[in-house]
N, C-alpha and C positions, 0 to 999 in steps of 0.2 A: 392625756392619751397614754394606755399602755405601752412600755417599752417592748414588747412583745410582740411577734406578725405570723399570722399562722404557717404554718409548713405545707412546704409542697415539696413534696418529694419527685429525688430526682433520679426512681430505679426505674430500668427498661421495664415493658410490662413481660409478664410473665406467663408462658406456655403452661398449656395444662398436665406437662409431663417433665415439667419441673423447670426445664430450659428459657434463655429469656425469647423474645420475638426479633426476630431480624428483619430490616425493611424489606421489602421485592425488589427485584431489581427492576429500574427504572426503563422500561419501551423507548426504542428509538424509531421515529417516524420516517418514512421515506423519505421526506423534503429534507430532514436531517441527515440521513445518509448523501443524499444527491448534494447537497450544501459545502459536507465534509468531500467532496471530490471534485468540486468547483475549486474550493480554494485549494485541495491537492495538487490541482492542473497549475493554477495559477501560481503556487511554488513553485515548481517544478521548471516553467516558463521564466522566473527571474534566477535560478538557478540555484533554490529554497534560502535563498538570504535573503533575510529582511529583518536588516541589524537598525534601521533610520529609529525606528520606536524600540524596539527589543519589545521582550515579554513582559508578561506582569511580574512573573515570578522577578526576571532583571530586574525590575524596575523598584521595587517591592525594598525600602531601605531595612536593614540589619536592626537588632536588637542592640541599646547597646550595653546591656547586662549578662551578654551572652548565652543571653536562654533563647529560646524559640518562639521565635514574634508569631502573635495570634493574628489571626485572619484580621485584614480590617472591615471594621462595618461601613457600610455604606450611606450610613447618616441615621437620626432617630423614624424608628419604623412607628405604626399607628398602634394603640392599643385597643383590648376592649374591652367593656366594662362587666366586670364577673356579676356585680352585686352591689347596689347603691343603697342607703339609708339617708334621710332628708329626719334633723332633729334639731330641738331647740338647746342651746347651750347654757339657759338658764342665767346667763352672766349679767344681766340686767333684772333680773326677780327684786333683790334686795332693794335698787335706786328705787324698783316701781313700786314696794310699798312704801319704802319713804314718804312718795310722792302723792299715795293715796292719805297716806296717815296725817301729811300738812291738809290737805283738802279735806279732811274731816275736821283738824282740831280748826281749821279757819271758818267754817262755815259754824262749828260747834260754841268759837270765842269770839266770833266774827272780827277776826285779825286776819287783816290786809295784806299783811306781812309773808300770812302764812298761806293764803289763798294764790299770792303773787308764787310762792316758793312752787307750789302745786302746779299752777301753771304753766312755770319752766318746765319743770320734772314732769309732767307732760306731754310739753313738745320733745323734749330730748328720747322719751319713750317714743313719740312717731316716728322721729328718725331712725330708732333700735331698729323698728320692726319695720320700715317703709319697704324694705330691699329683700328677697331673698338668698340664699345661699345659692353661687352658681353653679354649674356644669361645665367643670371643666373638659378640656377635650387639650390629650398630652399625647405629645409623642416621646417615646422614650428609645438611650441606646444604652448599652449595657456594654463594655468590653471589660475582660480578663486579664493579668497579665500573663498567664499560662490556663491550658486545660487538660494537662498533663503533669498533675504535681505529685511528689512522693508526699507520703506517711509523714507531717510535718511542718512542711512549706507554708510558707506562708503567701496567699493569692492576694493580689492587689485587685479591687471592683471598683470600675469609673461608672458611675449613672451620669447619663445625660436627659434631663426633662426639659421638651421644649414646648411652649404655649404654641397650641396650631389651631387655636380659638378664636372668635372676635371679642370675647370679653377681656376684660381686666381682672384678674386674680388676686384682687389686696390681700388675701391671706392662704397661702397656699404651704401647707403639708406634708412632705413624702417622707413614707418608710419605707426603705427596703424590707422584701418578704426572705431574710437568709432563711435559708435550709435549718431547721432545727442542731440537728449534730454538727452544726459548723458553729466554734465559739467565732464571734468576731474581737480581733486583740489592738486593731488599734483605729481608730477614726468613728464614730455615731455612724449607723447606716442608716441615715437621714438628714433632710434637708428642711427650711424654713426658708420663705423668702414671700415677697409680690412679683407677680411676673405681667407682663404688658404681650399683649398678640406679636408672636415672631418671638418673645426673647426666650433666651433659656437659662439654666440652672446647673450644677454640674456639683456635684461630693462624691469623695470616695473614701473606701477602707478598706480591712486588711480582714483575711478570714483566716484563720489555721486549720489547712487540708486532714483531711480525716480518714480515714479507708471507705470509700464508699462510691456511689455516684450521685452526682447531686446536679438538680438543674435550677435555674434563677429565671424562677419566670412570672412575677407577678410584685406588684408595689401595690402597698396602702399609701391610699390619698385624702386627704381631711381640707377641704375648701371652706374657707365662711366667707360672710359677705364681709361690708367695710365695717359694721359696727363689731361685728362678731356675734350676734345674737341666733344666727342660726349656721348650721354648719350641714354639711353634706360628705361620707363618706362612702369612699368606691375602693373597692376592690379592682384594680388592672389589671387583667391580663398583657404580659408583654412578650416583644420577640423573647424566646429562651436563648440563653446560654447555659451550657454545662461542664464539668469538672468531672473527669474521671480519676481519682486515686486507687491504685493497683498497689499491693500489700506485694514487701519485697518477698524475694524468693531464696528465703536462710533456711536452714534445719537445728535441732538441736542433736544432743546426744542417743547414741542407740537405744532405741526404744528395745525392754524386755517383752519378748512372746512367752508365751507358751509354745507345746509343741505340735498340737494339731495342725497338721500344713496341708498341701497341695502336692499334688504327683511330680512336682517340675523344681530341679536342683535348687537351691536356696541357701538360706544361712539360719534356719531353723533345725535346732539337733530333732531327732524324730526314733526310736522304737528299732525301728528296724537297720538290718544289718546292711553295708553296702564299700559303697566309696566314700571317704568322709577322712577327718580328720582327728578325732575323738575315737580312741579306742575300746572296741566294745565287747568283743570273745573269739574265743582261739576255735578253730575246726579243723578236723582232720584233713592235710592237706590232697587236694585231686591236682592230676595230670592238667597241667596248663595254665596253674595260678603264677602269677606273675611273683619273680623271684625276692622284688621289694618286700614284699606282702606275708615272705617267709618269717616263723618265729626263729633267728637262730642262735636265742640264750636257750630254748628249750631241745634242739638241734645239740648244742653243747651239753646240754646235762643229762639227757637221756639218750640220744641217738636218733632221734624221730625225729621227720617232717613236721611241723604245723601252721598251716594259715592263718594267719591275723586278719580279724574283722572291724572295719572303724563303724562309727554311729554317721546314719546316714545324715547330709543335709539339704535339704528344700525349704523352697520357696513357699512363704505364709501369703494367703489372704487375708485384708484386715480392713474393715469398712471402721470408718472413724464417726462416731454418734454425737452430733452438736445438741446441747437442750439450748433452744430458745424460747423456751414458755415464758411467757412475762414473771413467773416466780422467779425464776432465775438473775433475772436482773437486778442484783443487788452489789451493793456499791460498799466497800470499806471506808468510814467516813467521807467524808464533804471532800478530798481530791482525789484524785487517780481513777486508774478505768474500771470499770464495775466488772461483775464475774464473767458478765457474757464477751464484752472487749477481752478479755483475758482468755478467754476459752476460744473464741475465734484464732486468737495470736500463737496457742498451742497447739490448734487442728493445724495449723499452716506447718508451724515447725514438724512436727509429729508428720504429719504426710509426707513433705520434702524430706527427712530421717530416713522413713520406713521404703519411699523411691531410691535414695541412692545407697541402701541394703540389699536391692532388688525383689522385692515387694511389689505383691502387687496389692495397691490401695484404693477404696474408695471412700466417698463419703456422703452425708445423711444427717436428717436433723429432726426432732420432734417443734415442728415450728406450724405457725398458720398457714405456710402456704409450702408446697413440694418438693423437696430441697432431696434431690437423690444423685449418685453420678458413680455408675457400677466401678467396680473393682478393674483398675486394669494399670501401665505401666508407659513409661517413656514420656520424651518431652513434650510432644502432643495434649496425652493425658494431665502434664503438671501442668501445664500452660491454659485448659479445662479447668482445673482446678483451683487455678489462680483467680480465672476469670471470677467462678463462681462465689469464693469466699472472699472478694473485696467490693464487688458488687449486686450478687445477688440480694432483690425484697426484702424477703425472711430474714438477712442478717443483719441486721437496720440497728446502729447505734442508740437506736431508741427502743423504748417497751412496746411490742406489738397490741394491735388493739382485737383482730383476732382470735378467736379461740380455737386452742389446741385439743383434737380427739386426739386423746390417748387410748384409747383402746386399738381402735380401727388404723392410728397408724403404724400402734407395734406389730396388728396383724398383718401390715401390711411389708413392712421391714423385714418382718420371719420371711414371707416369699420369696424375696428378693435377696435374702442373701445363701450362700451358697453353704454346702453342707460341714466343708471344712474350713466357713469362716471364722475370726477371731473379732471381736468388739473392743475400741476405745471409746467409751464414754466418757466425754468433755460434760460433767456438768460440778457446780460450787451445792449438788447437794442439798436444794431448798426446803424439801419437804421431803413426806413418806412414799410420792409419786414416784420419784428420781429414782427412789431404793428399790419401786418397785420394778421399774423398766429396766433396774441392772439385773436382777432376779429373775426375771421375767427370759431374759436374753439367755442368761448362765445358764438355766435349768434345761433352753432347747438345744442344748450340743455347741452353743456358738463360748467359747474361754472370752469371759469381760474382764477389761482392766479399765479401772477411773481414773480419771485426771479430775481432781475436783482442785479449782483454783477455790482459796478461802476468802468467803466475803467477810467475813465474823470478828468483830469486835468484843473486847473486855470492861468494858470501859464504864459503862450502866451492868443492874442487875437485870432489867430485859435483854440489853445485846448478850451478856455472860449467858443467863439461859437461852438461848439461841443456836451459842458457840457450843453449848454440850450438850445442846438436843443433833445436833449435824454429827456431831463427835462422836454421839452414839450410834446414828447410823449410816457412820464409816466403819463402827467396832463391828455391827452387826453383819455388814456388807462383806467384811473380812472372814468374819465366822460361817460365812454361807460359801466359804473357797471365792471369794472375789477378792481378785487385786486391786489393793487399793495405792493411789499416789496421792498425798494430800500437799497441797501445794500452796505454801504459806506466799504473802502475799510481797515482803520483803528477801524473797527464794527466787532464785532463775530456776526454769523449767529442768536444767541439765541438772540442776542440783539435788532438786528434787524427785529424778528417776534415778541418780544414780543412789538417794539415800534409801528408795524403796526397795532400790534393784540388791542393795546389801541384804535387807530387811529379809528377802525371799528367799536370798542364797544361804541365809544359816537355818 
């Protein structure tokens, strides 16, 4: 059997205006309200103590690893069966032509011997096949040892399988079905054993948390009978459990703007004359300019008044552009995180940067499914933000299956952003698409700058031509006035905006 179990993902679903779904809130029935004011009364009447039991929460023992004890379950709940297949395991083919092959040569040399041989082999074949493969009937419990783990952690997963069958199980099979982008690092998420009606079964292992949201809901099960010749596998549906990892909340270093900005005070220099702190030209000075503001070395060498004018600064809009096309996902050899893991890890830093600059940011992605969250500011919006880029679909540690319109969503990106917005494009650069949706953005007033983290190896003469086909259109991207940051893979992000940010100032 494959070591492999298909994925079931564990993102909330997803609104058609990009946001995930939240459940309703749940109706409270009158008997329910009249219920809660029965026993109001009857608190109220022993003088609300009623310490003899205490609460569940009291009652409820400590962790004792000092983490936050997960709910407990209530015993193995019922499962149900997604998908069943009924097949022969073949595992008896070979004995059975043996056994035809004596019963030929004995009839053929008429020996006893071999006829006798045939005869067992045989009966040993009615036994293979006498029996079918069962139907099991599991109930399974699933606990966590957290579902709240950082970028890292490592979760501990107990299955519990209990026979709530009348049959006898001689040979019973479970996989756990983990989440695809969860590696599992220590223990098989699987079990082997015979199980008898009532007993049960119990393995566990360790998964390493990922930025995502993932749910645990379903086991492969391979039942055969007692000989093994025929087997029966199901798909379970089981109670879920899930894991939400939330991507922390660091910045890197000041990201470089341009200067097209927004009407509202900022830390972008801008054109025009004002308050600021960069000095921009002298003007004749008028009644009522404030005395600071006087020039007066030019005061000392000629005798004349003159006003000092600084370079204004405000506040930039900057929508940050994720590529998730499945090109994108490419990986610098066999470890580490692939372009889009990297480019996700830079929109985060890059956003939380350009928020505590005062900025306002938003973000956007060319992905299969809607991925928008307009431009705006405060811990509200980052907390927004967070949600979105550690558990939103679209940004699925895995290669989307999906297909991305490029066309209809760059037209549709143009609408929505604003007319003195600025572009970061997060992509490693795959193809002549990527160049074109930087071009594409430049050309309509909106200033793009690339983060491309680099997928690209030296190492073959395919990977080499690869690494200087990208190369090239970074040089090209450059010559069309696009800011480029190319972002080696052995490079922290800081290092690599301030090697760009040199590159622009000379």
């Amino acid at each position: 059997m494959a070591d492999g179990a298909p994925e079931r993902s564990g993102d909330e679903p997803e609104r058609p205006d990009g946001g995930t779904a939240v459940d309703p809130p749940t109706s409270v029935d009158d008997d329910d309200v009249a219920g809660d004011a029965v026993e109001r009364d009857r608190s109220a009447e022993t003088g609300g103590d009623d310490r003899a039991g205490g609460t569940a929460a009291d009652q409820a023992p400590e962790a004792d690893d000092g983490s936050q004890p997960t709910t407990a379950a209530a015993g193995p709940a019922a499962t149900t069966v997604r998908s069943s297949t009924l097949r022969s395991t073949n595992h008896w083919v070979g004995f059975a032509a043996v056994s035809f092959l004596s019963a030929g040569l004995g009839v053929a040399l008429s020996s006893r011997p071999l006829l006798l041989a045939a005869v067992v082999g045989v009966g040993y074949l009615a036994y293979a096949n006498a029996t079918e493969a069962p139907e099991p009937r599991l109930a399974v419990e699933r606990r966590l040892s957290t579902d709240r783990p950082e970028p890292g952690d490592s979760v501990e997963v107990t299955v519990v399988v209990e026979n709530v069958g009348d049959a006898v199980l001689a040979d019973l099979r479970v996989v756990e079905q983990v989440p695809e982008a969860l590696a599992v690092t220590d223990g098989p998420a699987r079990a082997a054993t015979a199980l008898r009606p009532g007993a049960r079964m119990t393995f566990s292992y360790t998964a390493l948390a990922r930025r995502g949201a993932y749910r645990f809901d379903g086991l492969t099960v391979l039942a055969r009978n007692s000989s093994g010749s025929r087997e029966r596998e199901l798909d379970l549906g089981t109670e879920s459990a899930s894991i939400r990892c939330m991507a922390p909340i660091d910045a890197t270093a000041a990201v470089p703007l341009r200067g097209l900005t927004s009407p509202y005070t900022g830390r972008v220099s801008t054109d025009a004359s004002g308050e600021g702190v960069e000095f921009a030209s002298l003007r004749e000075y008028e009644h009522g300019d404030s005395l600071s503001r006087i020039d007066w070395n030019t005061y000392a060498r000629d005798g004349t008044l003159a006003t000092m004018e600084f370079r204004e600064e405000r506040m930039a809009t900057v929508v940050v552009v994720l590529d998730l096309r499945r090109a994108a996902y490419l990986q610098a050899g066999d470890d580490g995180l692939h372009a889009v893991d990297r480019g996700i890890d830079a929109t985060r830093r890059i956003f939380n940067s350009l928020l505590d600059t005062g900025d306002r940011v938003g973000l956007a992605a060319f992905a299969s499914d809607t991925v928008w969250l307009a431009p705006g500011a405060g811990a509200t919006h980052q907390a927004r933000a967070r949600e979105l880029l550690s558990t939103h679909s679209a940004l699925s540690p895995t290669p989307p299956e999906g297909r991305v319109y490029i066309r209809w969503q760059l037209r549709r990106l143009q609408q929505r952003l604003d007319d003195d917005a600025q572009v970061v494009f997060v992509s490693p650069m795959p193809d002549d698409t990527s160049a074109r949706i930087a071009r594409s953005l430049h050309v309509r007033g909106h200033p793009v700058t690339v983060v491309s983290p680099d997928p690209t190896l030296r190492d073959t003469p395919g990977r080499t031509l690869a690494a200087v086909e990208r190369s090239n259109r970074l040089n090209d991207l450059r010559g069309s006035s696009v800011r480029v940051v190319d972002w080696d893979a052995d490079e922290r992000l800081a290092e690599a905006l301030e090697r760009a940010r040199r590159r622009w100032s000379t």
